[in-house]
C-alpha positions, 0 to 999 in steps of 0.5 A, spaced: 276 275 935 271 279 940 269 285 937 265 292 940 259 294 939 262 301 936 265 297 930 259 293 929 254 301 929 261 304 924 258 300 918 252 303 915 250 296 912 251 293 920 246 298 921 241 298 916 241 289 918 240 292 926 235 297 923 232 291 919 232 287 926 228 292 930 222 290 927 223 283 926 226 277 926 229 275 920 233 270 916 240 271 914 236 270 907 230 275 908 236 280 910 240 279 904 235 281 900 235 287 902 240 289 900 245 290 893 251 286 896 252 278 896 249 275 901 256 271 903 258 280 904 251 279 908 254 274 912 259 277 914 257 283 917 251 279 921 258 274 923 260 280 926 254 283 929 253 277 932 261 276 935 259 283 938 253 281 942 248 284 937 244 279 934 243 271 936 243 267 931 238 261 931 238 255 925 231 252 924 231 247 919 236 249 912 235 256 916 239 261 919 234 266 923 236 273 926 234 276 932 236 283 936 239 283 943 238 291 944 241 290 951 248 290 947 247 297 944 246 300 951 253 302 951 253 306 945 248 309 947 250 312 953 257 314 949 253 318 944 247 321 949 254 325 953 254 328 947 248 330 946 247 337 949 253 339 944 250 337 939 244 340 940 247 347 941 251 347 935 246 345 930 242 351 934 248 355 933 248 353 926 241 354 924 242 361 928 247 363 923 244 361 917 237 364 918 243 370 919 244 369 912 238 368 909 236 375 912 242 379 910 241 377 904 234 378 903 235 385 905 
């Protein structure tokens, strides 16, 4: 099954092993320390990071080690950056509305 990168970004574990990704290289074993889950649970959600593009997998030895490929995230990217000036009005709009309260309040 050929996965997207927008199921691979909607799991905040897959996120947190791109993140993790970002700065190195790593082994499947470095990555599940990382975190409280089992390091099979681990390995399926780098499998899928993988089948989406994200990652490439390289055995070295007994070792499996990660790398990155950024170029696959460009696709969310540009999605989520069409949103952006939405986004940011509203969040003004938001912060607008509650320095309202707060001055209402401290009247």
């Amino acid at each position: 099954m050929r996965r997207d990168v927008f199921q691979a970004i909607a799991d905040p574990v897959r996120r947190e092993i791109i993140a993790l990704l970002s700065q190195d290289i790593m082994s499947i074993k470095a990555i599940s320390a990382q975190f409280e889950i089992s390091r099979p649970a681990v390995s399926k959600h780098v499998k899928i990071l993988q089948e989406c593009g994200l990652i490439k997998i390289t055995q070295q030895g007994r070792e499996r080690f990660c790398e990155i490929q950024p170029a696959e995230l460009v696709p969310a990217f540009l999605w989520l950056d069409q949103y952006r000036d939405l986004w940011e009005d509203r969040l003004d709009s938001f912060e607008a509305y509650l320095h309202q309260i707060k001055k209402e309040k401290n009247e």
